[in-house]
N, C-alpha and C positions, 0 to 999 in steps of 0.2 A: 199345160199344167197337169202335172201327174197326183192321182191321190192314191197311195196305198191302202188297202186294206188287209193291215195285221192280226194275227190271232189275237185276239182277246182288247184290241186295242180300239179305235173307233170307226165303225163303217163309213165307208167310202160314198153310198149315193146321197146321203144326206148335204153333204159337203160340195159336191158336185151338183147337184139340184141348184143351191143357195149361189154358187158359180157360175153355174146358167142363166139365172138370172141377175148375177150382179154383172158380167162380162158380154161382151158383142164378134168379137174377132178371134182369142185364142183361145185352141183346143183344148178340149178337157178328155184328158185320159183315165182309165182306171186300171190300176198296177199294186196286185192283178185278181181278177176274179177266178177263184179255181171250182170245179162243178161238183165238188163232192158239196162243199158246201151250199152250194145251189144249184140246181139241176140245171141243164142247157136252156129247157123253155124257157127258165125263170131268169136266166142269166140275158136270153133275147127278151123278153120281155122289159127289163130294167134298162138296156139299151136302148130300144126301141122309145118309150119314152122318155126317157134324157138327151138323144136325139133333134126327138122332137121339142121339146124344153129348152134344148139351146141353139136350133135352127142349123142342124147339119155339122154341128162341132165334137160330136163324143165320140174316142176312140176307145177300143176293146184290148185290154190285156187280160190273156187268158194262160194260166199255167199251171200244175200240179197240186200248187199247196205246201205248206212247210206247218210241224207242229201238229199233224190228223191225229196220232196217238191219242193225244192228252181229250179228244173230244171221241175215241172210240171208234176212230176211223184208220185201217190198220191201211187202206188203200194199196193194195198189191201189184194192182196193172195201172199204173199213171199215165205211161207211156199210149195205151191204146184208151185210157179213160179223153187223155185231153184230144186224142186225135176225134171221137166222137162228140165230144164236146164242142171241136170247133167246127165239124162238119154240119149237125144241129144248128148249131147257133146261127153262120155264113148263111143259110138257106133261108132260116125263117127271115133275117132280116134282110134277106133278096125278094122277101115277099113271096116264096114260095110255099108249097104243100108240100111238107115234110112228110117223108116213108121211110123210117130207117131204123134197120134194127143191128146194135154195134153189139160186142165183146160185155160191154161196161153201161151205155146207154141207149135208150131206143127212145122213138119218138114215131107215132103212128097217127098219120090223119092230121097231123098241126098244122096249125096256120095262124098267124096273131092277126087279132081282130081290133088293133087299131091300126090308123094311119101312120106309112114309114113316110120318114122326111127325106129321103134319098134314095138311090139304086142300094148300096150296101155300106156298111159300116165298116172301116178298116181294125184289122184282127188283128195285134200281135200276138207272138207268145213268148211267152219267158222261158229260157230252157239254161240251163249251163253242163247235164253232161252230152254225149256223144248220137245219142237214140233221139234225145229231144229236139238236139240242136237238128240231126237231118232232117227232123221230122216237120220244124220250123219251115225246113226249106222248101220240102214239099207240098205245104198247105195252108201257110201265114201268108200274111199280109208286110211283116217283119218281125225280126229279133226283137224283145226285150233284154239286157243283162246286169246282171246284179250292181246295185251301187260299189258293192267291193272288189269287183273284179280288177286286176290290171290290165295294162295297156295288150301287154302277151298273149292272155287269154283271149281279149275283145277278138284280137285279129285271130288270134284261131278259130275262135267261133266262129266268125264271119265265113273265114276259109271252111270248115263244116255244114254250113245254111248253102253254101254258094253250090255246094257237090251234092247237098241232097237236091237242093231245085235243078240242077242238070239233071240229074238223075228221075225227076220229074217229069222232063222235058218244058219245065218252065222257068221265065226268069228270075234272078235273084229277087228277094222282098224288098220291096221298097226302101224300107226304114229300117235302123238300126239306133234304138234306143238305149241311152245309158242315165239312169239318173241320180243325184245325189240327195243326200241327205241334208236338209237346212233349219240352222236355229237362226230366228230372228226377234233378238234384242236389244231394246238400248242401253242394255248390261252387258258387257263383253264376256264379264265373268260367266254371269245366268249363262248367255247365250253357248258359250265353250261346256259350262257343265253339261245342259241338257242336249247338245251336241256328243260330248263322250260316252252320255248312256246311252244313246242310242245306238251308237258306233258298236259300242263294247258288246253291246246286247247281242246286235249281228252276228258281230264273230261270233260267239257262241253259240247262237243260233246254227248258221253254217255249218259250223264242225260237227256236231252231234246228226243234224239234218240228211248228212252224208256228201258233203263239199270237200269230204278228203277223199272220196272216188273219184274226183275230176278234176284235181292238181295236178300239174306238170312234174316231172320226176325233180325239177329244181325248186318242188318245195316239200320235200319228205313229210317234214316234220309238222307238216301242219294241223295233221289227224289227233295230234298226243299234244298239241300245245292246247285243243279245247277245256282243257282240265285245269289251265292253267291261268284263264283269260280272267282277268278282271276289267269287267265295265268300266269301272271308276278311275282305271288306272291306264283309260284306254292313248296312245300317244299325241303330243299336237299334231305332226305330221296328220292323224289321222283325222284330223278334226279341224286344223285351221283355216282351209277354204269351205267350209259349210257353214260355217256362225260368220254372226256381223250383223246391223241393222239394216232396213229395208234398201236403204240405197247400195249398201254395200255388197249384198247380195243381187241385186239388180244388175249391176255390174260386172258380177262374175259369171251373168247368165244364171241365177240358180233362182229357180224358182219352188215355194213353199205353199203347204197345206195343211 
């Protein structure tokens, strides 16, 4: 079970804590933690005890971040931020003594001073253009990619991850996650609206973010449609497998937070 953590929307370890201890068996992700927002230590740190909180079940989504503007965070170099981010992170929760001084972040003399519940904590990252996804390949654990992506993309990306870890000399990442987005109500209506604003919000989000640098040339137009998106007006197509009440989404595999 995946919990995002949105700009300005509700943090994620809260939710996951309260998950660790209501559950026994399935994993709990977080999608995704980016290090401007919280520095690597802090970011091992939170893992580390959530971890241990739910007996060996928290997985790590770690990616750039969308929206740093609006909180004064112009973030120039993502690309070498998240790589030191996850090189940080990988080590202290190997239980090693961190020495590392990156481009973006350094970490000198660390070491966390509680008990890991495991050897290491599996890292995705989240990427969708060309730099990140190699970069995925060379030093994840696996892909994360967007709830919006299509089927087209999925496989190119995958095809990108696959050449940067050759190019590693390591194997492909394990995992390749894709997740959606789920309203659960026993109001179909409820359930569909607050499904469409969330959808709608995306797109927009997306386009402005800079997701018309990493479209295929078979979708031109997608950079100049941002102008045009209404949330509210977002289609069912776009929305009808993510709403339904608990059984019904249980059923289409979708699981909510």
């Amino acid at each position: 079970m995946w919990f995002a953590e949105n700009a300005f929307a509700r943090g994620a370890m809260s939710g996951l804590a309260a998950s660790a201890l209501a559950t026994r068996t399935i994993r709990l992700g977080v999608g995704v933690f980016n290090p401007f927002n919280r520095h690597p230590t802090l970011i091992a740190m939170e893992m580390a005890a959530l971890d241990e909180l739910s007996d060996g079940r928290a997985v790590l989504g770690i990616g750039s971040g969308i929206r740093l503007a609006q909180i004064g965070m112009a973030a120039p170099r993502r690309i070498a931020a998240v790589r030191d981010a996850i090189h940080i992170v990988s080590r202290l929760l190997r239980g090693e003594t961190v020495e590392y001084d990156g481009p973006v972040f350094s970490a000198h003399g660390v070491r966390l001073e509680c008990p890991l519940r495991r050897a290491a904590v599996p890292i995705l990252m989240a990427a969708m253009g060309d730099q990140a996804l190699d970069l995925c390949g060379q030093i994840a654990d696996g892909l994360m990619i967007s709830n919006l992506s299509p089927p087209a993309f999925t496989r190119r990306a995958v095809g990108v991850v696959a050449r940067g870890a050759a190019a590693a000399g390591r194997p492909m990442p394990a995992e390749v996650v894709q997740y959606v987005t789920g309203a659960i109500d026993d109001d179909r209506h409820e359930a569909r609206r607050r499904a469409k604003a969330v959808v709608g919000a995306m797109l927009v989000a997306y386009c402005h973010d800079g997701a018309r640098r990493t479209v295929t040339p078979a979708q031109p137009s997608w950079g100049s449609r941002s102008r045009a998106i209404n949330p509210c007006a977002t289609s069912r197509a776009s929305v009808g497998r993510t709403m339904g009440n608990q059984a019904e989404l249980s059923r289409r595999k979708i699981l909510c937070a």
